[in-house]
Residue frames relative to the residue before (quaternion, step in Angstrom):
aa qw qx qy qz dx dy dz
X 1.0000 0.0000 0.0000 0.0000 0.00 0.00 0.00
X 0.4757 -0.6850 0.4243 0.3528 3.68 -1.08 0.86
X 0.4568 -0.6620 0.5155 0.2955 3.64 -1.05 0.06
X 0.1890 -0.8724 0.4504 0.0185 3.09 -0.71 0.72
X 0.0899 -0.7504 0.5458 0.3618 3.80 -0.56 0.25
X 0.2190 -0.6830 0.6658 0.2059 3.43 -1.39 -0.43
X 0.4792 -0.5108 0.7128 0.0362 2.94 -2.15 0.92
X 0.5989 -0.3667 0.4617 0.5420 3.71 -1.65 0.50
X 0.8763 0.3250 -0.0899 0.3442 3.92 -0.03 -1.05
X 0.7024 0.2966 -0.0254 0.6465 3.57 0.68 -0.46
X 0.1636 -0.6453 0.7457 0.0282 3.21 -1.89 0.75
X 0.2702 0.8974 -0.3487 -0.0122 3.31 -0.80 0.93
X 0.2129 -0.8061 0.5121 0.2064 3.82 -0.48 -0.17
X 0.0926 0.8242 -0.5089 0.2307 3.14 0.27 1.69
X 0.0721 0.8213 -0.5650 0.0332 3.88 -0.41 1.08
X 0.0087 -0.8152 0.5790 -0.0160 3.58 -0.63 0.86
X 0.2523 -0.6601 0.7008 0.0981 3.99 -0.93 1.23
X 0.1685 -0.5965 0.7846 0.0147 3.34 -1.40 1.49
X 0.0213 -0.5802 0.8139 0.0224 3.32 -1.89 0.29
X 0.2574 0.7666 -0.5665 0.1587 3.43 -1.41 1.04
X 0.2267 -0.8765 0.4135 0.0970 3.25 -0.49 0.89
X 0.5425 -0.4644 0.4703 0.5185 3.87 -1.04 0.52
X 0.8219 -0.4279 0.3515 0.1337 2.78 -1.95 -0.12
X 0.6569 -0.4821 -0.3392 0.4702 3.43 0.52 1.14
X 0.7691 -0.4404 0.0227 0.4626 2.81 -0.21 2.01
X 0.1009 0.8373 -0.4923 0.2155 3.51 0.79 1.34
X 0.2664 -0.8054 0.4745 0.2349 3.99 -0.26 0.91
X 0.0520 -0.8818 0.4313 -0.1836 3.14 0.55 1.77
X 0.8374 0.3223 -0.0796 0.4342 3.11 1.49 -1.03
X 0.3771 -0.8139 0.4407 -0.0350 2.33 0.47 2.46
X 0.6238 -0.3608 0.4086 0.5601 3.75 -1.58 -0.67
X 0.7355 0.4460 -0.3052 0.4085 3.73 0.22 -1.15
X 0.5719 0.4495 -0.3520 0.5891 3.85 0.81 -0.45
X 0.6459 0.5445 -0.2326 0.4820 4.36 0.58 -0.42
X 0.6277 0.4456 -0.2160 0.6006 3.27 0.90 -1.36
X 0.7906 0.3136 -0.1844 0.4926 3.84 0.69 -1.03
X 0.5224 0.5100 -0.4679 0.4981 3.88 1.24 0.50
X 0.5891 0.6988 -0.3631 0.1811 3.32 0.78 -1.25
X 0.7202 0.5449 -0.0675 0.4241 2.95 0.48 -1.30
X 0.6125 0.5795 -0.2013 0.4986 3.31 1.09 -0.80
X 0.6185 0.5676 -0.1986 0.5058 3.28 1.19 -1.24
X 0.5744 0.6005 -0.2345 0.5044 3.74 1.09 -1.00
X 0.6920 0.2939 -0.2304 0.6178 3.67 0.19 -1.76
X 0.5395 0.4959 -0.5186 0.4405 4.46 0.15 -0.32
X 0.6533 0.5859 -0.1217 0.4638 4.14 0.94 -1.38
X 0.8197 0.3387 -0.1695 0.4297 3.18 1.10 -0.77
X 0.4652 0.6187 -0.3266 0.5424 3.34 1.60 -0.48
X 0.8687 0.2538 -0.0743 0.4188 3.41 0.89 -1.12
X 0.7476 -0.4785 0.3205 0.3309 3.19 1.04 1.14
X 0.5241 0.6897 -0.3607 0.3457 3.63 1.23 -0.36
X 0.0436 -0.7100 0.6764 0.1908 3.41 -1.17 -0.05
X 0.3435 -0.6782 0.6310 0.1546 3.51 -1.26 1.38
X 0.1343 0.6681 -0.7287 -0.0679 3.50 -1.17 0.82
X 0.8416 -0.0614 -0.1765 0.5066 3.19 -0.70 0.73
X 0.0784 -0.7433 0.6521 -0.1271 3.48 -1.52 0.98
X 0.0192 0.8169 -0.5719 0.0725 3.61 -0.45 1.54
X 0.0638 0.7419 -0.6589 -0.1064 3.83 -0.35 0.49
X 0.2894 -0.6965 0.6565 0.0140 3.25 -1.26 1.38
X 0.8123 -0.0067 0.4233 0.4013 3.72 -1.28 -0.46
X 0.9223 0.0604 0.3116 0.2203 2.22 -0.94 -1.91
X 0.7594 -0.0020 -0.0576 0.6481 3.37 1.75 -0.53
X 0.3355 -0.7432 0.5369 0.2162 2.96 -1.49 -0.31
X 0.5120 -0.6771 0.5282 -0.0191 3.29 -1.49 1.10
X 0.3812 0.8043 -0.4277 0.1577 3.68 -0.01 1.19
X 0.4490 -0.7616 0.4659 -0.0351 2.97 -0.74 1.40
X 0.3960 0.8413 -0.3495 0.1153 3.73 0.33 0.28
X 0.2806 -0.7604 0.5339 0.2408 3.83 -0.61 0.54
X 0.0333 -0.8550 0.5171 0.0209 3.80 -0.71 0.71
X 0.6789 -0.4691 0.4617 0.3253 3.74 -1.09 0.30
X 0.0844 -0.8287 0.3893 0.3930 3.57 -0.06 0.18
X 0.3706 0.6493 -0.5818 0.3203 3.57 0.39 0.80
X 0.4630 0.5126 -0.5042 0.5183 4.09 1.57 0.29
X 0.2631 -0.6034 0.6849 0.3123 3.30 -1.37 0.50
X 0.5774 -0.6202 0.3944 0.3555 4.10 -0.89 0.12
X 0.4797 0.6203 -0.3117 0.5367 2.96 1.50 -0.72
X 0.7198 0.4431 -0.3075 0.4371 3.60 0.70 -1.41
X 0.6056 0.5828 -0.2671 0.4714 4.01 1.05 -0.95
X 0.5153 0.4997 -0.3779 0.5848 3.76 0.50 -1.11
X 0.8220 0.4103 -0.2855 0.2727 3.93 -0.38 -1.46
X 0.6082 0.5779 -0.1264 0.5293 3.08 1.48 -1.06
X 0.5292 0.4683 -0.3131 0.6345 3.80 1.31 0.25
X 0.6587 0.5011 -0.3191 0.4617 3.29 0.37 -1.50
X 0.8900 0.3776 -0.1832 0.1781 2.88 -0.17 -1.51
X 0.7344 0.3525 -0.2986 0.4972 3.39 1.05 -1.25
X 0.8490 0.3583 -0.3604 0.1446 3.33 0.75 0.18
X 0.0114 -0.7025 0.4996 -0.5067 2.61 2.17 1.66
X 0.7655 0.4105 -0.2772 0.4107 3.23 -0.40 -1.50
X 0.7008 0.5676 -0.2594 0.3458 3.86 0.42 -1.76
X 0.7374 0.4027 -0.1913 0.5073 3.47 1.16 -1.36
X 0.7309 0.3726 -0.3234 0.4715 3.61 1.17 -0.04
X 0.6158 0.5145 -0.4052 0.4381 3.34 0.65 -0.15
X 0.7026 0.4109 -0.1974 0.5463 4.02 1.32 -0.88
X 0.8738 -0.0546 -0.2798 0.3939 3.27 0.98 -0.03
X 0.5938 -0.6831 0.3288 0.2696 3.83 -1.38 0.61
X 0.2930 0.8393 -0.3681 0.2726 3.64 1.73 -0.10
X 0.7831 -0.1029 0.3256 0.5198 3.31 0.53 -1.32
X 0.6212 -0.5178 0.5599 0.1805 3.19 -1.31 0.11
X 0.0562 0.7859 -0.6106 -0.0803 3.96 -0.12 0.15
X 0.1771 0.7601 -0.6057 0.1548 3.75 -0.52 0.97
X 0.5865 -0.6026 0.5402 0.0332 3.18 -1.20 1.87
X 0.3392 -0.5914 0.6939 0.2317 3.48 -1.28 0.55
X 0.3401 -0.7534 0.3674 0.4263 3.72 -0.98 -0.25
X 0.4021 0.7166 -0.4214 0.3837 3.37 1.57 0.15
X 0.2071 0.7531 -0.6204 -0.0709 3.49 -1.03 0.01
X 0.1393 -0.7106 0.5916 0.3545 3.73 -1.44 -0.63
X 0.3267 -0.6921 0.6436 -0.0111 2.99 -2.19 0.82
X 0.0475 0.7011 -0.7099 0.0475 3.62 -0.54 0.92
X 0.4659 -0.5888 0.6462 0.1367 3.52 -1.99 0.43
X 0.0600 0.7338 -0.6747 0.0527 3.32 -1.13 0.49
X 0.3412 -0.6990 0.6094 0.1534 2.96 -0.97 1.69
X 0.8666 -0.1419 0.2430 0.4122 3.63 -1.33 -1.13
X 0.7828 0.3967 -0.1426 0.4577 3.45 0.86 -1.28
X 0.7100 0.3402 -0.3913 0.4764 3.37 0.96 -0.64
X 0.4868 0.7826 -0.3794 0.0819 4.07 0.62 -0.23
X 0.5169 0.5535 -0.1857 0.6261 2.82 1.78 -0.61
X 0.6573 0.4075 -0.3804 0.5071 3.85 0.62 -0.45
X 0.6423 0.5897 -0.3174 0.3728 3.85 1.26 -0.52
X 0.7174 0.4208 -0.2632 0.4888 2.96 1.36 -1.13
X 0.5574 0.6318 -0.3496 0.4097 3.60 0.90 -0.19
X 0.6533 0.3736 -0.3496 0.5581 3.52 1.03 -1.14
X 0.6599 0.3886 -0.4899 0.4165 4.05 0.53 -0.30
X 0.7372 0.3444 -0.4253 0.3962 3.84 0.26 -0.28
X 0.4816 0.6159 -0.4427 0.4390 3.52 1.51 0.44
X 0.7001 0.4897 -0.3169 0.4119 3.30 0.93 -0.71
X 0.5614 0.6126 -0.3430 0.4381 3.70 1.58 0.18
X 0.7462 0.2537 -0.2754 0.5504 3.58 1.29 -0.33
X 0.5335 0.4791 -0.5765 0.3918 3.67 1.28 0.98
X 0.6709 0.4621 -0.3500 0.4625 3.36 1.35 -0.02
X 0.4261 0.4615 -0.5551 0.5453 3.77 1.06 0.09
X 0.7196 0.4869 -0.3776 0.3201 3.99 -0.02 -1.10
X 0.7202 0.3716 -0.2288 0.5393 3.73 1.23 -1.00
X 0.3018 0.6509 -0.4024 0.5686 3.49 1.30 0.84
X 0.7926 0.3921 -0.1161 0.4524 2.85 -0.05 -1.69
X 0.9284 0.1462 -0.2166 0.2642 3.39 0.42 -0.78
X 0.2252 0.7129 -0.4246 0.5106 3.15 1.56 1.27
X 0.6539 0.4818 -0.3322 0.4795 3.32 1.21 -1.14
């Protein structure tokens, strides 16, 4: 049987993959700029009731994985990433500038595909170690 979470009103199993990319699609998000998003992304998830399952920062994009109440609209989650952690990652640090396009994507995932979601995002960590490696 699936697991479920629950709300004062509502039980649910709600999973939603974001993709989004800096601004134009600049490889800004280096390791040290990742290592210092991560987290951020977490305390943004936790304020809001979220739950992070799977989390890939790339370069160039990003990889989220997240389960939500359904009283979020996705539209309302996606913005609520973007934004405070625009603001969070610029205001704590002086490195750079982090700035969101406003486009993103959103897919659902019921029970069966979640596991196939979270797999292609921790896949997408050993196709970048490998194109790492062989650059070096």
């Amino acid at each position: 049987m699936m697991e479920t979470d629950r709300t004062r009103h509502s039980r649910y199993h709600i999973f939603y993959h974001f993709v989004w990319i800096p601004k134009y699609r600049r490889q800004v998000l280096t390791e040290a700029v990742a290592e210092r998003l991560r987290p951020i992304f977490y305390e943004i998830a936790e304020s809001k009731g979220l739950e992070i399952q799977a989390l890939e920062i790339m370069p160039d994009h990003i990889h989220l994985f997240v389960s939500s109440p359904p009283q979020n609209a996705p539209s309302l989650i996606v913005n609520w990433f973007k934004g405070i952690s625009a603001r969070m990652y610029n205001h704590r640090y002086e490195d750079g500038r982090i700035r969101w396009t406003t486009a993103y994507y959103v897919g659902t995932a019921g029970t069966v595909s979640e596991e196939t979601i979270k797999r292609y995002i921790e896949e997408q960590t050993r196709c970048r170690d490998t194109s790492v490696e062989s650059e070096e």
